[in-house]
C-alpha positions in Angstrom: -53.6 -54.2 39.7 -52.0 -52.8 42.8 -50.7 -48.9 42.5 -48.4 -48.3 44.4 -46.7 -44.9 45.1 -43.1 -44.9 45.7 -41.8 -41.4 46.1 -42.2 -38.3 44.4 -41.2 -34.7 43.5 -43.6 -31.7 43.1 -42.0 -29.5 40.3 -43.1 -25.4 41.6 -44.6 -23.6 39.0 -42.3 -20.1 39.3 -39.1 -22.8 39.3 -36.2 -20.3 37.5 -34.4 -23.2 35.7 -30.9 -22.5 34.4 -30.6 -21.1 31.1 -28.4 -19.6 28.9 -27.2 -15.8 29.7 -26.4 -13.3 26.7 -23.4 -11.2 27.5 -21.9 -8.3 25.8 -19.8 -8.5 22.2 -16.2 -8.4 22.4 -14.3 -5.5 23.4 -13.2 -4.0 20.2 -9.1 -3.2 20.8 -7.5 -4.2 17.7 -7.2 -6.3 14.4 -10.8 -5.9 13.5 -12.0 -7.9 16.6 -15.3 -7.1 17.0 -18.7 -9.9 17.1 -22.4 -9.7 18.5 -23.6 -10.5 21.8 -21.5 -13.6 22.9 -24.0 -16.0 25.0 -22.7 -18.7 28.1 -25.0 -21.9 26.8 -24.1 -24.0 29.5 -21.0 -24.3 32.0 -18.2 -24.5 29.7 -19.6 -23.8 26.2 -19.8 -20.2 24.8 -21.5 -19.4 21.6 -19.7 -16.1 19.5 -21.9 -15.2 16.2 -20.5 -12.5 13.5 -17.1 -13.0 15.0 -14.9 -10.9 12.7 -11.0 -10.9 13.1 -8.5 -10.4 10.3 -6.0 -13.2 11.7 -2.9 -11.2 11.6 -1.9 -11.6 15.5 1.3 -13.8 15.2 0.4 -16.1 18.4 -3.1 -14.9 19.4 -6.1 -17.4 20.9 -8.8 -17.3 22.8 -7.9 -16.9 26.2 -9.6 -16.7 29.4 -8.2 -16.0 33.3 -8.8 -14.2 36.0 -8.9 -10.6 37.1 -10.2 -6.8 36.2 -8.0 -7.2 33.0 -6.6 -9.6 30.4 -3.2 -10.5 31.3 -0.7 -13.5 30.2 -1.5 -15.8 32.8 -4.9 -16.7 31.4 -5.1 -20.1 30.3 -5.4 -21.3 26.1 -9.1 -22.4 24.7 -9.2 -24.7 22.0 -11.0 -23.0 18.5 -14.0 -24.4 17.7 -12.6 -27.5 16.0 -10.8 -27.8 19.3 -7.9 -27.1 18.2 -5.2 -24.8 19.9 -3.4 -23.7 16.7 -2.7 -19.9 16.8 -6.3 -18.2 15.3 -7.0 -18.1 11.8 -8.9 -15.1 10.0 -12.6 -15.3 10.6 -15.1 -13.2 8.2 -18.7 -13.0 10.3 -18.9 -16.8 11.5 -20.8 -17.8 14.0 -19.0 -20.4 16.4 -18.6 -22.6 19.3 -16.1 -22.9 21.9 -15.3 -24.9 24.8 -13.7 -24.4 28.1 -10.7 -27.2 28.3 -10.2 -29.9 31.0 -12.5 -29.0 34.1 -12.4 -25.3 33.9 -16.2 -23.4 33.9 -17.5 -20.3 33.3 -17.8 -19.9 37.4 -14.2 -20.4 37.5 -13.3 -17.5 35.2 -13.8 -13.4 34.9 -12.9 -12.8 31.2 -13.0 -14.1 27.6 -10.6 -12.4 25.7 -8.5 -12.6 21.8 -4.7 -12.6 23.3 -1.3 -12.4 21.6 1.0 -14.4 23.7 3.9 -13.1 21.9 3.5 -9.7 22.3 1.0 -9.6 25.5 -1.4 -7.7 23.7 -5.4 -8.0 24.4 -7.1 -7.5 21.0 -10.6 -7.5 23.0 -12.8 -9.1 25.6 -15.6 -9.6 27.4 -16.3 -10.3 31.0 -18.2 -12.6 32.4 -20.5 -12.0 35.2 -20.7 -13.4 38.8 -24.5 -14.3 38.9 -24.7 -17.0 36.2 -26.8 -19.9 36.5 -26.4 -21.6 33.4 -26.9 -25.5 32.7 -24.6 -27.8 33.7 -22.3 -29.1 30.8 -23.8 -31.7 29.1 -24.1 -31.1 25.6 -27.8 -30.1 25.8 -27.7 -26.5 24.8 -25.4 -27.0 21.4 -26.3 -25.0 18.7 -25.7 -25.4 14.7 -23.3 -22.9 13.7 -21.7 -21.5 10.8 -18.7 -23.2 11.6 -20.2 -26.4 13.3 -17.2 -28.1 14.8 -15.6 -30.7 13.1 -16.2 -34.2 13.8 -12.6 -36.1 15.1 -12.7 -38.3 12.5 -11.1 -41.9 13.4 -9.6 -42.7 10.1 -6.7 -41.4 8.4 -5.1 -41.9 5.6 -1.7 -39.9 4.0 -1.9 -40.3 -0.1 0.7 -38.2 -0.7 3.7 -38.2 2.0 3.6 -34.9 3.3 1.7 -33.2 1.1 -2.2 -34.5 1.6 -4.3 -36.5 3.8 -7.9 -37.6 3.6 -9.7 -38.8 6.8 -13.3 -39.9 6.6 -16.5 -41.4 8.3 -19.9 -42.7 6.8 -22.8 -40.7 8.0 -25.8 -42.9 6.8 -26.3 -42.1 3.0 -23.2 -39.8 3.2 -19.5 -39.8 3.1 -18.2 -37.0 4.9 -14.5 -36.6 4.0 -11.7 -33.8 5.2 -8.9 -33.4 2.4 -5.7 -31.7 4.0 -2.8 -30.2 1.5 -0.3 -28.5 1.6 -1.0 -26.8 -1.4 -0.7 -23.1 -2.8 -4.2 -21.1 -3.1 -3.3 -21.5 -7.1 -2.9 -25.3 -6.7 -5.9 -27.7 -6.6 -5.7 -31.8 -4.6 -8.2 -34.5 -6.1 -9.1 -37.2 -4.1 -12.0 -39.9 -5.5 -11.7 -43.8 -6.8 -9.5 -45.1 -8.9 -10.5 -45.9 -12.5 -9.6 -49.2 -12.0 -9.9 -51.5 -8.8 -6.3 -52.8 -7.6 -4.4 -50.1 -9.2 -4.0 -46.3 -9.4 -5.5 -45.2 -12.6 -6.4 -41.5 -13.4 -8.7 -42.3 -16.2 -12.6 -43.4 -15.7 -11.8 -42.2 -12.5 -14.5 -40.2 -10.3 -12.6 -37.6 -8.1 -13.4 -34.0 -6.2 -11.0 -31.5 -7.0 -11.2 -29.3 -4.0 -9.5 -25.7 -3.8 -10.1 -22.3 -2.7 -11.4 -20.0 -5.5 -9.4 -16.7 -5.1 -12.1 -15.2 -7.3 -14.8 -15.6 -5.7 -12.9 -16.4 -2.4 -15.0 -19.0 -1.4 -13.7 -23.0 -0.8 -15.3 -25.0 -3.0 -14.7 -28.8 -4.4 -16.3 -30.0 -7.3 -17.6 -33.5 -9.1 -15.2 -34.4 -12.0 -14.8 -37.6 -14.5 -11.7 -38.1 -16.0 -12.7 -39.8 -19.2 -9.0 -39.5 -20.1 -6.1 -37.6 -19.4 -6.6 -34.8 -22.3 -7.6 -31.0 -20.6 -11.6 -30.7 -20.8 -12.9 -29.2 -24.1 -16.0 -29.2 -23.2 -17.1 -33.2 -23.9 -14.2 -35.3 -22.9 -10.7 -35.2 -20.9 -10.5 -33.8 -17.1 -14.3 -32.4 -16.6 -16.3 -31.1 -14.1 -19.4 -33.5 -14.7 -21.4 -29.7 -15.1 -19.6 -28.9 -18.0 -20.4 -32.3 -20.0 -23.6 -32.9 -18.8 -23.8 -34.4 -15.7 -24.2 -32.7 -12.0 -21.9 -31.4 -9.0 -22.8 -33.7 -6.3 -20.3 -32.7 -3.9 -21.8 -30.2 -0.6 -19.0 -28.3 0.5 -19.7 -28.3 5.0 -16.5 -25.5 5.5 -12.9 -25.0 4.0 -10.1 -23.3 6.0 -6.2 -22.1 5.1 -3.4 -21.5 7.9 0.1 -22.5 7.9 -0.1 -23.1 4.6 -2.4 -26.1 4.8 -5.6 -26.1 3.3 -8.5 -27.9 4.8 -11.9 -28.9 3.0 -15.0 -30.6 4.4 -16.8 -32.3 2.2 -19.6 -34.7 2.1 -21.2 -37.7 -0.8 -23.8 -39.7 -1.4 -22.7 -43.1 -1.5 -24.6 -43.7 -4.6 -25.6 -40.5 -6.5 -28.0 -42.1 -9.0 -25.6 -40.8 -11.7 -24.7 -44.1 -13.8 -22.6 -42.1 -16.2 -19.8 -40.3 -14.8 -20.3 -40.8 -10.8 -18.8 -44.5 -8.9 -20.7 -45.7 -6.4 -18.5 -45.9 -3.2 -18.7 -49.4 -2.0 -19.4 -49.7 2.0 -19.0 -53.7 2.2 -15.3 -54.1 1.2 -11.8 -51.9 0.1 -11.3 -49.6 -3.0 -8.9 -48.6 -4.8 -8.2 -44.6 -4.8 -6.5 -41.8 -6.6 -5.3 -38.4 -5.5 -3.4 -35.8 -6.8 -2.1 -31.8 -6.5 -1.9 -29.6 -9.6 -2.2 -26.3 -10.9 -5.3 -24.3 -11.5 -6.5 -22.7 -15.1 -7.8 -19.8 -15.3 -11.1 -21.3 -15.5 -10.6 -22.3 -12.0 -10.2 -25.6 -13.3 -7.4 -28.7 -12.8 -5.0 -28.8 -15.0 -2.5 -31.8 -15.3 -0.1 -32.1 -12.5 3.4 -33.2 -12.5 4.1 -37.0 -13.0 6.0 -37.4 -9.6 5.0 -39.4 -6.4 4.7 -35.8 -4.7 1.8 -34.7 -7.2 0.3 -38.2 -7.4 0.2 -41.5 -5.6 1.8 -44.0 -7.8 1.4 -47.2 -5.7 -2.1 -48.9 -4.9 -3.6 -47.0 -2.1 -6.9 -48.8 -0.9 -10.1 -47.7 1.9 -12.6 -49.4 3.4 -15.2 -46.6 3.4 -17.0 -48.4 6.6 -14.1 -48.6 8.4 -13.3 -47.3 11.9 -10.2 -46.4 13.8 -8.2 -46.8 10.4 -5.6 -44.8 10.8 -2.0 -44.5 9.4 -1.4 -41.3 9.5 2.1 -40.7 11.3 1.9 -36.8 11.9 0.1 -33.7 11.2 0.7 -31.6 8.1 0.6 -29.0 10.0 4.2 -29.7 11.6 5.5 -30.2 8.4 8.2 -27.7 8.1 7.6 -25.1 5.1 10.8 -24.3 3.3 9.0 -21.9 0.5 7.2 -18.9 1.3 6.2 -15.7 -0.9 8.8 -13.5 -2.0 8.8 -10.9 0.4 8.1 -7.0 -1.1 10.7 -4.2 -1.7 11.6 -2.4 0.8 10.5 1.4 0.0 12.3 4.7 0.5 11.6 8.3 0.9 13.9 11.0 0.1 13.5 14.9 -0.3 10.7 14.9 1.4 9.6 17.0 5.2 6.7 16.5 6.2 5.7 12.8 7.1 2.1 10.9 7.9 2.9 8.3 10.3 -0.2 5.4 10.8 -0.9 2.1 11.8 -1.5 -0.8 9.5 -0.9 -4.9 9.1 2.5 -6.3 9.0 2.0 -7.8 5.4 2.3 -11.8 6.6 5.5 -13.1 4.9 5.6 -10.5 2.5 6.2 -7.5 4.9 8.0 -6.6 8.1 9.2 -10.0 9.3 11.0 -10.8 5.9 12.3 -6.9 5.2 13.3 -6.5 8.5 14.4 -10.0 10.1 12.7 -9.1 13.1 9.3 -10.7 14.1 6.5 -8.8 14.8 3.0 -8.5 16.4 0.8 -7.9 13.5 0.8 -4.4 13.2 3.5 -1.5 12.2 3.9 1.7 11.3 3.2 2.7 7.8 4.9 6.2 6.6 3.3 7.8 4.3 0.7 5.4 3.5 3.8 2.8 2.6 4.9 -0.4 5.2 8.0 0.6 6.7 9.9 2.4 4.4 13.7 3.5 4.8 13.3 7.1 5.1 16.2 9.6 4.5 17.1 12.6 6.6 19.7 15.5 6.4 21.7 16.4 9.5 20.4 20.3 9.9 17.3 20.1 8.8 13.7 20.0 10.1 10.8 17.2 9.8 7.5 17.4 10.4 5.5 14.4 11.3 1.9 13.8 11.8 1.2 10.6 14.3 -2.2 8.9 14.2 -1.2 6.2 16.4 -3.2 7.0 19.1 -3.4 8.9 22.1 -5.0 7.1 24.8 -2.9 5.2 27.1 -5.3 3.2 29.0 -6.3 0.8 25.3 -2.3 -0.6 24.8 -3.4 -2.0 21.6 -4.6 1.2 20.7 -1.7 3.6 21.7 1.6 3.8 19.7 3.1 7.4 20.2 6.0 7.7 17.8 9.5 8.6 18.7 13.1 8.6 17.0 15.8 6.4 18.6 18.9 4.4 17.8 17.7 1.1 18.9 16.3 -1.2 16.4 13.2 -2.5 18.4 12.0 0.7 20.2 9.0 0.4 23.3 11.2 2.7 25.6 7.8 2.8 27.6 8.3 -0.8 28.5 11.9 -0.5 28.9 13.0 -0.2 32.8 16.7 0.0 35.2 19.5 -0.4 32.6 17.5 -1.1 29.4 16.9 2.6 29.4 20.0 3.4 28.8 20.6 0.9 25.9 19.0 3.4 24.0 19.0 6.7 23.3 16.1 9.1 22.0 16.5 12.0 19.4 12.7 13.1 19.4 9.3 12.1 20.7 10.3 11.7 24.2 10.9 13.5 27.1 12.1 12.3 30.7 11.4 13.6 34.1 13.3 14.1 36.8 13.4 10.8 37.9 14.7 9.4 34.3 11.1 8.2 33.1 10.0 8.6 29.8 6.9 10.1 28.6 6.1 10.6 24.7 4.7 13.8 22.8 4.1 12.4 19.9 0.6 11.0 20.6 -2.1 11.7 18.3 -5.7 10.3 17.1 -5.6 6.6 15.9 -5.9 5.5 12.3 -5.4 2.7 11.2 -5.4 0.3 7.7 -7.0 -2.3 8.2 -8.5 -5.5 6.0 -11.6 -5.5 4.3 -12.0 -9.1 4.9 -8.7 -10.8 6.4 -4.9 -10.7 5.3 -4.5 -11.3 1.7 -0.6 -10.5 1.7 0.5 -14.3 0.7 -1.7 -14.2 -2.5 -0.8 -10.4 -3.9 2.6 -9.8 -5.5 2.7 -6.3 -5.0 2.3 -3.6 -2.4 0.2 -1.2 -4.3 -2.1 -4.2 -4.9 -2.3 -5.5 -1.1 -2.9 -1.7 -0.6 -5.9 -2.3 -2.4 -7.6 -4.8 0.1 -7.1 -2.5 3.2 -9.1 0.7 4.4 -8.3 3.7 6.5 -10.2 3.4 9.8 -10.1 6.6 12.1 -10.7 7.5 15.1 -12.0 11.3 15.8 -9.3 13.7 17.1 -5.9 15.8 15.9 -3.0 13.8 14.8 0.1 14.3 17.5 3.1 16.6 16.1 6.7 15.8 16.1 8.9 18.7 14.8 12.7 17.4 14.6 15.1 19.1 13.8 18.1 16.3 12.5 21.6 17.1 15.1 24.6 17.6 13.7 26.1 14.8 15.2 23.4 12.3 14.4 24.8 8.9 13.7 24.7 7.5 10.1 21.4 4.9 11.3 18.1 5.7 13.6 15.1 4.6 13.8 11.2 5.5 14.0 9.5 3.4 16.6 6.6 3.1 18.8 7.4 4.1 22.2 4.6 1.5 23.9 5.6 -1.4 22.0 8.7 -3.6 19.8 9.3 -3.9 16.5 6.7 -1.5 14.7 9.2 0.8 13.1 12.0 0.9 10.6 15.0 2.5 9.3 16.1 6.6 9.3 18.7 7.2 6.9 20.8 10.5 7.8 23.0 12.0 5.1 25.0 15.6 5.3 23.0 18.2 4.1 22.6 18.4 0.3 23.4 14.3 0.0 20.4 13.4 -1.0 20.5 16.1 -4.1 23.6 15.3 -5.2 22.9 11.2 -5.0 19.3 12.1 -6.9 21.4 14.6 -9.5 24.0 11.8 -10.0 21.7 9.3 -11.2 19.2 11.9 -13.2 23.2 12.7 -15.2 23.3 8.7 -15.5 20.2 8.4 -17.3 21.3 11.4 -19.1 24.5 10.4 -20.5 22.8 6.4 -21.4 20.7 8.6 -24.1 23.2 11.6 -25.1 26.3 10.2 -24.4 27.6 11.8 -21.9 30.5 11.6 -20.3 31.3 12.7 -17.1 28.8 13.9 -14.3 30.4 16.8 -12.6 28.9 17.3 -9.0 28.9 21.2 -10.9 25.5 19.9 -12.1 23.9 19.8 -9.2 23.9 23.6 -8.6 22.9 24.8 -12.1 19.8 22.8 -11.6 
């Protein structure tokens, strides 16, 4: 035998290979940002662990550009199930995401969380000039919390609009996604039919998937319908745990936005379970079943409406094995949703002086953009601890108010100085040429020689904030949204406003933030002693419901 050398390399024993480089956490500016030490694995992938955010940005992503500072002409990354839907809430996950098209981390100076909307950086890091990380070939992925999602090939609507199921085989596994548009009280069931060639609910063996407001955790759970009575324990709508058998369903990640609730999910194909689990064929179609109903307070299905929106009526059959089988026309996510939460009461303040005046979260559909008809940016002020309220002022007489929106100018998100105007949307510190004069300012501001504004009203920062992210959608009330926030503050004085209400102050103002739009709401003013005699008026209603009286004479009011 012949050896031959044809060529070789000699590999230096101090070589410095690429690697991956730890940077800094995020930047924390607002909304709860914050995470540990993001790390550049290769080229276009970064790797965020314990990324916290409470999702409340209206039209915030992850963004990346160019420059000293976040700015809007930074460029959209895809989340880490690549998609570019504004951010959802995220609670200490650990995640991946990658740069889109050919972009690379040598091509960029910042990550950053940005509202598009509003132009707002909610934090950032930077990324360094003297990388020398891998190239970008998938070598240096990492399992995370949140491991991306598959693209599955195969898609299949079951109910038009409502749910979707999409699927792959994974060896031993099924691995399915179930998409509904479905309330966080509402349950979707997806498994095989109890009988092949039709859509039958009994003997069937489905996973009723929801997310468990309890506990607050997604979970979807093994159930045999051995008819279509509610479980008591031995026979009807069961979870196989409650009559004996086992949950063989692993719950892989869950997620809620836009009202559409996601859950991955994976199966064995054959569970060993003869009595109440089907084996799912892999060699030819099956018939299957799905559903959406309402929760017990057992966090358990209950029956669901008999119409083809809760339930598929017609044969609807898979071929498990299949690939590239896909129907689906459209995303449920651009399904248009016509319901929403009722929004809360707006609420007042009367006969009062001396005002708090803090930062906290819009409320989602419940809050500013519903009370007010004007969209905001995720936060707003909140008046004596309450969202927005309608406060009421008397011509003549002085206010006192305490502002804890921040005092320093160089963290935007960070610095909302209060101030009294007549415009609606505020942010006179934005405002330039002839928008200045579209407005005019009762207190808060002052304007130098030149006609530019400067507040007074500036202050330490304080802010509500979610304990875990925005809950506002579930919670009927605002004492009991109140509940799932916490005061966060800053060290420092609150800024001082003392105003004393003109004479000649129009019937409608408003308390605003002077760096940004839409955070404030309404200021009521009334001629001195209005309030008193409106309050006295309806204490002599009450009055005369119970003694029968009958007449109020404004006389009342000052033998109080």
């Amino acid at each position: 035998m012949i050896e031959v050398d044809f060529g070789e390399v000699f590999i230096p024993p101090g070589l410095d290979v690429p690697k991956p480089r730890v940077l800094p956490e995020f930047k924390r500016l607002a909304h709860g940002l914050r995470s540990s030490n993001i790390s550049v694995l290769d080229a276009k992938t970064f790797y965020i662990p314990n990324l916290h955010y409470d999702g409340a940005g209206p039209d915030a992503y992850f963004w990346v550009g160019n420059g000293s500072e976040p700015h809007m002409m930074g460029i959209k990354v895809p989340n880490e199930i690549g998609s570019l839907e504004p951010l959802r809430g995220y609670q200490g996950e650990d995640i991946e995401i990658q740069l889109p098209g050919t972009l690379t981390v040598y091509d960029i100076d910042w990550l950053a969380v940005w509202c598009v909307e509003y132009r707002q950086n909610f934090g950032h890091v930077f990324i360094p000039k003297d990388l020398d990380v891998p190239p970008a070939l998938g070598q240096t992925k990492i399992t995370t919390t949140t491991t991306p999602r598959p693209i599955f090939s195969n898609c299949r609507e079951l109910l038009p609009n409502r749910m979707q199921v999409k699927w792959e085989l994974q060896g031993e596994y099924l691995v399915l996604d179930l998409y509904g548009r479905i309330a966080e009280n509402q349950y979707m069931a997806f498994g095989l039919s109890g009988a092949n060639g039709r859509a039958q609910m009994t003997q069937s063996d489905v996973t009723v998937a929801f997310y468990d407001t309890n506990a607050r955790v997604f979970r979807a759970d093994d159930y045999f319908l051995s008819d279509l009575s509610q479980c008591d324990g031995q026979h009807g709508a069961c979870p196989d745990e409650r009559i004996g058998g086992r949950n063989d369903i692993i719950v892989l990640s869950g997620d809620r936005k836009n009202g559409v609730t996601t859950i991955k999910y994976k199966r064995l194909v054959q569970t060993n379970e003869p009595i109440y689990d089907l084996a799912i064929p892999t060699d030819r179609e099956v018939s299957v079943i799905a559903a959406i109903g309402p929760l017990n307070n057992r966090m358990e299905a209950n029956a669901h409406s008999h119409t083809a929106s809760d339930h598929n009526v017609d044969d609807i059959r898979i071929d498990f094995s299949s690939k590239n089988d896909n129907t689906c026309k459209s995303s449920l996510y651009s399904v248009k949703d016509e319901t929403g939460p009722e929004p809360w009461p707006t609420r007042k303040i009367e006969n009062e002086h001396v005002f708090t005046a803090r930062i906290g979260p819009t409320g989602g559909k419940r809050g500013y953009t519903p009370i007010t008809g004007l969209p905001s940016w995720g936060i707003a002020w909140y008046i004596n601890d309450l969202l927005i309220p309608e406060i009421t002022v008397e011509r003549g007489k002085n206010y006192e108010f305490f502002v804890e929106g921040g005092d320093n100018p160089s963290q935007p998100a960070r610095y909302h100085p209060l101030y009294i105007t007549d415009s609606p949307e505020g942010g006179i510190g934005q405002k330039t040429g002839l928008q200045l004069t579209e407005q005019k300012t009762y207190a808060g501001v002052e304007f130098d020689d030149e006609g530019n504004p400067t507040p007074t009203a500036a202050g330490r920062y304080c802010e509500w904030t979610h304990r875990t992210v925005d809950r506002s959608a579930e919670i009927e009330t605002f004492e009991d949204y109140m509940k799932t926030l916490e005061l966060e503050c800053e060290e420092g004085d609150p800024g001082y406003l003392n105003w004393t209400v003109p004479l000649d102050a129009p019937d409608l103002l408003y308390y605003q933030c002077f760096t940004h739009n839409n955070l404030g709401w309404k200021i009521n003013v009334v001629d001195s002693g209005a309030t008193r005699l409106a309050t006295t008026f309806a204490v002599c209603s009450i009055m005369a419901a119970f003694i029968g009286l009958l007449n109020c004479k404004p006389m009342l009011l000052f033998t109080a």
